[in-house]
C-alpha positions, 0 to 999 in steps of 0.5 A, spaced: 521 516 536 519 509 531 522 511 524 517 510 519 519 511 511 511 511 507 512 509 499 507 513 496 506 520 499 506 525 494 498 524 494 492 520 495 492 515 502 499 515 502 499 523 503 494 522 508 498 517 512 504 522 512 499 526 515 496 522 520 503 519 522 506 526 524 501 527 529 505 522 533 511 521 537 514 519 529 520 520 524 518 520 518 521 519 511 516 520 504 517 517 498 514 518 491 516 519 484 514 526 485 519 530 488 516 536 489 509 533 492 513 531 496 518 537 498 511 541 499 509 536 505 515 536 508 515 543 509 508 543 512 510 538 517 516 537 522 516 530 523 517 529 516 524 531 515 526 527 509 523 526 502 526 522 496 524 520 489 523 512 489 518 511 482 518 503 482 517 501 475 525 502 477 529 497 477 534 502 482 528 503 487 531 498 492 537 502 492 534 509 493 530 506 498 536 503 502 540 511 501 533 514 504 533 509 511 540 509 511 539 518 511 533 517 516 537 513 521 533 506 521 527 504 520 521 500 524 515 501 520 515 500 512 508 503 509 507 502 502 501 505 498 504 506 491 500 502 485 498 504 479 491 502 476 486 504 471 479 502 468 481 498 462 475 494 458 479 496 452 485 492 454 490 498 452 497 494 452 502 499 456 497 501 461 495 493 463 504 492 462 505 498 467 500 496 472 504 489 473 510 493 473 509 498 478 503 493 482 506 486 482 514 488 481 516 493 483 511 491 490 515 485 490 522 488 490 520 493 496 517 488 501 524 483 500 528 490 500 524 491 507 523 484 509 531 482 509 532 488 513 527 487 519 529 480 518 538 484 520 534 488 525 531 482 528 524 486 528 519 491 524 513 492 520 510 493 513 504 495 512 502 495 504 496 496 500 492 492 496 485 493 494 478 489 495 479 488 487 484 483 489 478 478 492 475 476 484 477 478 478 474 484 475 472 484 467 473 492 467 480 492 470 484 485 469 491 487 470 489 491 476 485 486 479 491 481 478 495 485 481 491 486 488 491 479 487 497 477 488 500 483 492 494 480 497 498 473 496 504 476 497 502 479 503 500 473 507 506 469 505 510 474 508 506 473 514 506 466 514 513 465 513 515 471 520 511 467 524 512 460 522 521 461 522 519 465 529 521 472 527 518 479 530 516 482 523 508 484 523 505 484 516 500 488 515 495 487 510 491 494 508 485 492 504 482 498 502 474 499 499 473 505 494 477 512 497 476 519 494 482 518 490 483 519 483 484 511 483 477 511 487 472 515 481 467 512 476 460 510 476 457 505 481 462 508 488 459 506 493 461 507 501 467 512 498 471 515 504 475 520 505 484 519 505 484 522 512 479 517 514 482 511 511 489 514 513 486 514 521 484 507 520 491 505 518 495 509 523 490 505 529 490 498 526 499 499 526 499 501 532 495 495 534 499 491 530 492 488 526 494 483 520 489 486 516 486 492 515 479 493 511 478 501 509 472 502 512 470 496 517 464 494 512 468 492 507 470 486 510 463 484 508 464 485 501 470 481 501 466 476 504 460 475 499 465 475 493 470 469 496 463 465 497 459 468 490 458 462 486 462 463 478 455 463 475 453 468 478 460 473 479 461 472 471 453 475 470 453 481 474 454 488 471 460 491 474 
């Protein structure tokens, strides 16, 4: 059985993807900041067979990290969908500064923890979100736009560093559009889907070793007309 550890299960698509992946021949360990969330689902589902209290705005997530794979016997699949982010048109100092932390930090202290131990390995997967925020910069969510930004520049570094120094690391990038999250609320939602129907896509795509993921197929249009939309027209559209 692979063993996958998912950072981000007490809610939302990471709880979703918790589900999913214990339909299949999976060992699966969840992490999150909430611990009774996580206990909950661990009871429910007997593929889950362990849970930890990982918060990455922490400098010692690495560590708690390291204990929970050390715990679980190995890992072969990291999947990361913990973030932080909010509509922020005020720019409210702690919520932009958390966002960075959480989104861009403590992102990036879990992909180095995870890539250097597959690279020990000599093989595995990480597959983490970002959003399709990450493709311009958006007025009403500055920090969190940045942030998905440059988690999706992360991730494609790391995939072009596995295969330019030949390593058998596959890097997933999981772009979701809106999900009906707590995340995923507020006016101008449109093609919203449900976690259990984004957490089926990201199971698939893994277990086909896709490099990137839209949640759903249809936002792969989207990202490309907001690559291609000149300034003077993305700077004057309402969002």
């Amino acid at each position: 059985m692979k063993k996958v550890v998912i950072i981000g299960a007490s809610s939302g698509i990471g709880e979703a993807v918790a589900k999913e992946f214990s339909k299949g021949d999976y060992e699966i360990a969840i992490a999150a900041r909430r611990i009774d969330k996580l206990n909950d689902l661990k009871d429910r589902y007997s593929n889950i067979i362990l849970s930890r209290s990982i918060d990455l705005s922490h400098k010692d997530c690495m560590s708690e990290l390291s204990q929970l794979i050390s715990d679980l016997g190995g890992m072969d699949i990291l999947i990361l969908t913990s973030g932080v982010g909010w509509r922020n048109p005020s720019l409210d100092e702690e919520k932009e500064l958390c966002t960075i932390q959480v989104n861009c930090l403590g992102f990036t202290r879990i992909l180095l923890y995870a890539y250097n131990y597959f690279c020990k390995k000599g093989y595995g997967t990480i597959a983490a979100t970002s959003s399709i925020a990450g493709f311009r910069g958006l007025d009403v969510c500055p920090a969190y736009s940045a942030s998905k930004a440059f988690e999706l520049s992360y991730l494609e570094s790391l995939r072009r560093k596995s295969k330019v120094e030949k390593k058998k690391i596959k890097i997933i990038s999981l772009i979701p559009g809106f999900v009906n999250t707590a995340m995923g609320q507020g006016s101008g939602v449109f093609w919203r889907c449900e976690p259990e129907e984004a957490a089926q896509h990201i199971r698939e795509g893994i277990e086909q070793e896709e490099e990137i993921i839209y949640i759903t197929k249809r936002w792969r249009i989207i990202a490309w007309i907001m690559r291609r939309i000149p300034n003077f027209i993305f700077e004057n559209v309402k969002i």
